[in-house]
DRENFIKE-771342 format. One record per residue (C-alpha): residue in three letters; z negated, x negated, y. Coordinates in steps of 0.5 Angstrom, whole numbers, plus 500, padded with zeros to 3 digits. Layout:
BEGIN
+--------+-----+-----+-----+
! residu !  pz !  px !  py !
+--------+-----+-----+-----+
!    ALA !   Z !   X !   Y !
...
+--------+-----+-----+-----+
This chain:
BEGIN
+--------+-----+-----+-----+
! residu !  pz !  px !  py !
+--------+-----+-----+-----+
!    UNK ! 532 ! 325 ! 130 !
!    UNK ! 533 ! 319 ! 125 !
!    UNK ! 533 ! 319 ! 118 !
!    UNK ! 528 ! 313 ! 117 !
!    UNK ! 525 ! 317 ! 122 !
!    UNK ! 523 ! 323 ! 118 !
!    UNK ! 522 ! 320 ! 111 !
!    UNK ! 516 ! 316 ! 116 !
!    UNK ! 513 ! 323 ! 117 !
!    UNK ! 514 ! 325 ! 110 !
!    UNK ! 511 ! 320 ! 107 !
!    UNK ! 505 ! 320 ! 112 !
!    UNK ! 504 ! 327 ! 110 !
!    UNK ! 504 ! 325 ! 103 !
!    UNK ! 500 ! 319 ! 104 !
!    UNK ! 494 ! 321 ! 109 !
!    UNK ! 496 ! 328 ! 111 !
!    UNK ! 498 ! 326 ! 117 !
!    UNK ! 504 ! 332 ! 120 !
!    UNK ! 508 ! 330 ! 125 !
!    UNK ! 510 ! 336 ! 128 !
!    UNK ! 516 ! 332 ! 133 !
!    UNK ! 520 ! 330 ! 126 !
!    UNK ! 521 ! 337 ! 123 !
!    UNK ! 526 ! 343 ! 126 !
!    UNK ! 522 ! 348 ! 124 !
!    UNK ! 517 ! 353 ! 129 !
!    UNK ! 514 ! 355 ! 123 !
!    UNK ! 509 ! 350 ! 121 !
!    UNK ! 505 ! 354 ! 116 !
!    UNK ! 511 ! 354 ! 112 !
!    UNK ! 513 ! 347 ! 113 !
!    UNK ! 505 ! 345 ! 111 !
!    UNK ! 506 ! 348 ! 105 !
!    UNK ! 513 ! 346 ! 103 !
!    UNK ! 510 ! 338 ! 104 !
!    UNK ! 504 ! 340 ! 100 !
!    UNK ! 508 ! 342 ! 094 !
!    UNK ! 511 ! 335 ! 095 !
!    UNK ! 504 ! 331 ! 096 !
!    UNK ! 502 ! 335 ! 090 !
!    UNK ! 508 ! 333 ! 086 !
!    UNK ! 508 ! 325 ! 088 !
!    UNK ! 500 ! 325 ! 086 !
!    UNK ! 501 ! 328 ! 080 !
!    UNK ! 506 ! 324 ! 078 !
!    UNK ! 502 ! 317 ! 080 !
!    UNK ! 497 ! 320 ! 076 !
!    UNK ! 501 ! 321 ! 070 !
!    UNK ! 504 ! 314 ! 070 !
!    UNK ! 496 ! 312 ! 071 !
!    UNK ! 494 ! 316 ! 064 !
!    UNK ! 500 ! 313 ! 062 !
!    UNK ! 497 ! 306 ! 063 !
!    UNK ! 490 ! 307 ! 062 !
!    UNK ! 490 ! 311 ! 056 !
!    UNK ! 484 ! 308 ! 053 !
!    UNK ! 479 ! 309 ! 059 !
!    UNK ! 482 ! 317 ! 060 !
!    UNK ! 480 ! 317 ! 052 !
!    UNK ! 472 ! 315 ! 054 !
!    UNK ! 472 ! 318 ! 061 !
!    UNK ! 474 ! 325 ! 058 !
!    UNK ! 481 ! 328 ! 062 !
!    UNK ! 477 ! 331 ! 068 !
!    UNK ! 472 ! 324 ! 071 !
!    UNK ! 479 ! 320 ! 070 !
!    UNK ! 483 ! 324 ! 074 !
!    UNK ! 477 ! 324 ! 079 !
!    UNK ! 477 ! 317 ! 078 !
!    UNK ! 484 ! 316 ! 079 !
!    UNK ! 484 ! 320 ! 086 !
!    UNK ! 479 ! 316 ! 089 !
!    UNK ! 483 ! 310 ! 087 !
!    UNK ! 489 ! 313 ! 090 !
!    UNK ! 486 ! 315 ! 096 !
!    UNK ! 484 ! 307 ! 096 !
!    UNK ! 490 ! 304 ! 094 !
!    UNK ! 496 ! 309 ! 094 !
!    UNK ! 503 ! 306 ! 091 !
!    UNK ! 506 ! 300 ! 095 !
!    UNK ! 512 ! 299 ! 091 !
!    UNK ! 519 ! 304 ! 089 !
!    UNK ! 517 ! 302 ! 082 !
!    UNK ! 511 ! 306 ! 079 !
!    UNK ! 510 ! 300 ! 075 !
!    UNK ! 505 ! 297 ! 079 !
!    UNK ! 501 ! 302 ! 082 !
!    UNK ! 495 ! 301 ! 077 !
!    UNK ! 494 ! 294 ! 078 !
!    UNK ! 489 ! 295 ! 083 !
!    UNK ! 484 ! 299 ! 078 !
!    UNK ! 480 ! 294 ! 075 !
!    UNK ! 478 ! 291 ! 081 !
!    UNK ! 476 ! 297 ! 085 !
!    UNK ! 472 ! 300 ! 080 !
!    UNK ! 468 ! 293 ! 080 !
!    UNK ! 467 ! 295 ! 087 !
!    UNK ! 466 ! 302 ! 088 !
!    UNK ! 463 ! 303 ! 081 !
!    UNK ! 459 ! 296 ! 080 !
!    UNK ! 454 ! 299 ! 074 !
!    UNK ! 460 ! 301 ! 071 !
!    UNK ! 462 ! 294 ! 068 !
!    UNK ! 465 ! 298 ! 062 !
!    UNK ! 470 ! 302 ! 065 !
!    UNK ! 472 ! 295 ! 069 !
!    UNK ! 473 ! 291 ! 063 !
!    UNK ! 477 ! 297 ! 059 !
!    UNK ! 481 ! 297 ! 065 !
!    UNK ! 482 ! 290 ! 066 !
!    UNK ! 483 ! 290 ! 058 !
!    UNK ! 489 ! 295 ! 059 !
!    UNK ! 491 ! 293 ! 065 !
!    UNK ! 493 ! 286 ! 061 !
!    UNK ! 497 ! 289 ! 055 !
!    UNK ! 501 ! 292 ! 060 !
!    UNK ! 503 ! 286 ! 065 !
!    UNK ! 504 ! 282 ! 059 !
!    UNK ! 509 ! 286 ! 056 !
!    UNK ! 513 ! 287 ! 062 !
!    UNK ! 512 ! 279 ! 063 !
!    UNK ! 519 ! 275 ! 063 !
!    UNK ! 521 ! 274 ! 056 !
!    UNK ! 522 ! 267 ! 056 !
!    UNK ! 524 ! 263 ! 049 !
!    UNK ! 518 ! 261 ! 045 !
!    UNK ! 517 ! 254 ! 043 !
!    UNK ! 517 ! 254 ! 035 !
!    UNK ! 514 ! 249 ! 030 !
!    UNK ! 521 ! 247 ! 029 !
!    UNK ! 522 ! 244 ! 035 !
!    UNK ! 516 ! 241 ! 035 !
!    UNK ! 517 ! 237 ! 029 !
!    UNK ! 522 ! 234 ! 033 !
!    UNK ! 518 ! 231 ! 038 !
!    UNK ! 518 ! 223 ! 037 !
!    UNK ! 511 ! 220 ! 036 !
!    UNK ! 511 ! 216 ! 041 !
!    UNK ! 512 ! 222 ! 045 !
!    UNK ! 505 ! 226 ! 043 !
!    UNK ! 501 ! 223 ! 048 !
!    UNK ! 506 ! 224 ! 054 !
!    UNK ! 506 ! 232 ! 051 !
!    UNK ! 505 ! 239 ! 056 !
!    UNK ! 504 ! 245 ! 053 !
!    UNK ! 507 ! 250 ! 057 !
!    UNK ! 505 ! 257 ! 057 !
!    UNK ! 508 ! 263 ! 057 !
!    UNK ! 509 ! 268 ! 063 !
!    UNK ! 506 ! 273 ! 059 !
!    UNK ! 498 ! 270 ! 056 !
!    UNK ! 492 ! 271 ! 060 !
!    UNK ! 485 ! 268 ! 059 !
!    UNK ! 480 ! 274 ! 060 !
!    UNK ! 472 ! 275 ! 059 !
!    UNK ! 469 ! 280 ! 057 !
!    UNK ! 461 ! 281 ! 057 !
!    UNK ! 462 ! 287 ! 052 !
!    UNK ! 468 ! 288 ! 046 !
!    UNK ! 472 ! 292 ! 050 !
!    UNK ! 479 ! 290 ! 046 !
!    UNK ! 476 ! 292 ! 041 !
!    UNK ! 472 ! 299 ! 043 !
!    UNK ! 479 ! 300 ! 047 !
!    UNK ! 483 ! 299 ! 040 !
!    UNK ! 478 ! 304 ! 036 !
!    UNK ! 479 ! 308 ! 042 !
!    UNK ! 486 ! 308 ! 041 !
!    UNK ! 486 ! 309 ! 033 !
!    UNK ! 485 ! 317 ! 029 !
!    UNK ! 479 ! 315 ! 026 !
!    UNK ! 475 ! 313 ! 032 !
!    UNK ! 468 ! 310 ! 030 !
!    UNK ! 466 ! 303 ! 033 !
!    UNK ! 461 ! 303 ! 038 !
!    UNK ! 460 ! 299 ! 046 !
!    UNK ! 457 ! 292 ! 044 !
!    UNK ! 454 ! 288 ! 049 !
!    UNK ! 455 ! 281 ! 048 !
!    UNK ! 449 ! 276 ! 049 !
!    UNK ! 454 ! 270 ! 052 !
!    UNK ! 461 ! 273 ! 055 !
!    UNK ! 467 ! 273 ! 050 !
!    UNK ! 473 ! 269 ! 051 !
!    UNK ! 479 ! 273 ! 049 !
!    UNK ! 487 ! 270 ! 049 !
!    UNK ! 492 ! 277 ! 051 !
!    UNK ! 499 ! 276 ! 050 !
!    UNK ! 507 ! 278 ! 048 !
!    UNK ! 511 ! 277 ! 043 !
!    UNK ! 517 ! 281 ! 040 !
!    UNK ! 516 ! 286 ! 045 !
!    UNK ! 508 ! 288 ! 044 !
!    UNK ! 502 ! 286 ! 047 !
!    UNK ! 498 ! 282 ! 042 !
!    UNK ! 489 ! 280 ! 043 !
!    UNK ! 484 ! 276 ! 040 !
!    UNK ! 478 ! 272 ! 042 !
!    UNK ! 477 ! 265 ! 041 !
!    UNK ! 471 ! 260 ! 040 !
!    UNK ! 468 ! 256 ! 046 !
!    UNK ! 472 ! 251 ! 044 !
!    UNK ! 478 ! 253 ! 043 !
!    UNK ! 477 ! 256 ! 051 !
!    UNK ! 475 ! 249 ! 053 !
!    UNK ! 483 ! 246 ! 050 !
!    UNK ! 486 ! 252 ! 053 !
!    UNK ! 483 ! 251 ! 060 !
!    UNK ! 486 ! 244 ! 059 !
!    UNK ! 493 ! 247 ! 058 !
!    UNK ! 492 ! 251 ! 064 !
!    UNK ! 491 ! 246 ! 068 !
!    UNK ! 498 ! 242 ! 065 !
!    UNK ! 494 ! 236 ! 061 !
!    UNK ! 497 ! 232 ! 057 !
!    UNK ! 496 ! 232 ! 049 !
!    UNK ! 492 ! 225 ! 049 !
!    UNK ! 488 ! 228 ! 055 !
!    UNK ! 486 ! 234 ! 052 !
!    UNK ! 484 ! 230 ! 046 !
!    UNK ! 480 ! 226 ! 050 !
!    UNK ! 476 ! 231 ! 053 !
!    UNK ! 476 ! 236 ! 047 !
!    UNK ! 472 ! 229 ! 044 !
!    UNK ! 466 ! 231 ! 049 !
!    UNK ! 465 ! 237 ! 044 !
!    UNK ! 469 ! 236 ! 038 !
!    UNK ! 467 ! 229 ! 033 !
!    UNK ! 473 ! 224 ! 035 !
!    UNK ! 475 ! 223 ! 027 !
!    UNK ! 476 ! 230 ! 028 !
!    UNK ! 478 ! 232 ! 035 !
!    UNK ! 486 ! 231 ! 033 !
!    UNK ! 486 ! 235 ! 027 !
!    UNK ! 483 ! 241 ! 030 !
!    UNK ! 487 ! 241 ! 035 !
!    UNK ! 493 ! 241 ! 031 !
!    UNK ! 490 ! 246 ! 027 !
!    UNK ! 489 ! 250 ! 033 !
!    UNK ! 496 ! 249 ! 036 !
!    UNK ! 500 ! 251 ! 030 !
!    UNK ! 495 ! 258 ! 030 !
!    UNK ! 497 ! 258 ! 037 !
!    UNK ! 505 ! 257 ! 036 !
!    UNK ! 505 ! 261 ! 031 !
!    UNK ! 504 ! 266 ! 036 !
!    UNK ! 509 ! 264 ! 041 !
!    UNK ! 505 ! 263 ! 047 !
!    UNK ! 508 ! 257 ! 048 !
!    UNK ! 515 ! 257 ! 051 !
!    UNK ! 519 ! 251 ! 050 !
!    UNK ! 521 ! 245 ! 052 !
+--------+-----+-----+-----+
């Protein structure tokens, strides 16, 4: 017997419960079920930690036993792929808007979080700083790409689940869930190795959908102009880049 044989029928034990009895030297198979068991409980106890660990807020406002109940029905779903546990929760927020469709809170507060953890693990790319760009000559301004860093999303939420989440999170928990009239439009981020959040205005979406698509600056502006007064349009965008740069989610040239 082959080893890649054996590891086969473990992991297709701890997987799917599926013995192969061929695999195993052994005539007894009630002791070997219960050896392996102890192996399947050890592996999903360890997945369900790093998911409790990944989705701390969410576990806070399911309670302790309807989050593990959750997380088995995630796992038995999407068990881990990967030799590395880190991304073995990446699928949580769309399986619960599949499998829980009226629960639009719990998906949101998963994606939420779901996003602080892939930014802080994201490739720390340099950051474009406001030094730099001060040396960018004028006649190059309207050329100009901005260009994202690896670790900022664009999100949508239909309630305020970063904020209820940092409530959540904090000792003195006290804000309520609200539902949004409009979906809020939220930016997520890394910088100095923590995740960052905040929410933007419709127009400062509309001007980050554009560097999302590699516009350059004078394209922008130009399309900002269908929204923003064009006296003002350059103004408001300078102003809303230096915010932007100042949290470095920008790399540089």
């Amino acid at each position: 017997m082959k080893l890649i044989e054996i590891q086969s029928a473990v992991q297709a034990y701890l997987l799917k419960t599926e013995l192969n009895e061929n695999c195993f030297l052994t005539q007894d198979l009630a002791c070997l079920k219960e050896r392996l068991d102890i192996y399947r409980e050890g592996y999903y106890w360890r997945l369900q930690s790093v998911l409790k660990s990944d989705y701390a807020g969410l576990e806070r406002y399911l309670g302790e036993s309807d989050f593990d109940d959750l997380m088995i029905a995630y796992l038995k779903i999407h068990p881990s792929q990967s030799f590395s546990v880190r991304s073995v929760g990446m699928k949580l927020p769309e399986f619960i808007r599949t499998q829980y469709p009226d629960k639009v809170i719990w998906a949101e507060l998963a994606q939420f979080e779901c996003s602080l953890n892939t930014a802080l693990y994201s490739e720390d790319l340099a950051r474009l700083s406001m030094e730099a760009l001060k040396l960018i000559a004028l006649e190059q301004w309207p050329e100009w790409v901005f260009r994202l860093h690896p670790s900022v999303e664009l999100l949508s939420f239909n309630y305020n689940a970063p904020e209820f989440w940092e409530s959540l999170m904090s000792e003195d928990h006290e804000l309520d869930i609200v539902k949004y009239a409009e979906p809020q439009a939220y930016l997520v981020w890394s910088k100095l190795r923590e995740s960052y959040f905040c929410p933007i205005s419709l127009d400062e979406k509309r001007m980050f959908e554009c560097i999302q698509q590699q516009e350059n600056f004078a394209t922008l502006c130009e399309r900002l102009c269908e929204f923003i007064p064009e006296e003002r349009v350059v103004q408001w965008v300078s102003g809303v880049l230096q915010r932007w740069i100042s949290d470095e989610l920008f790399i540089a040239a």
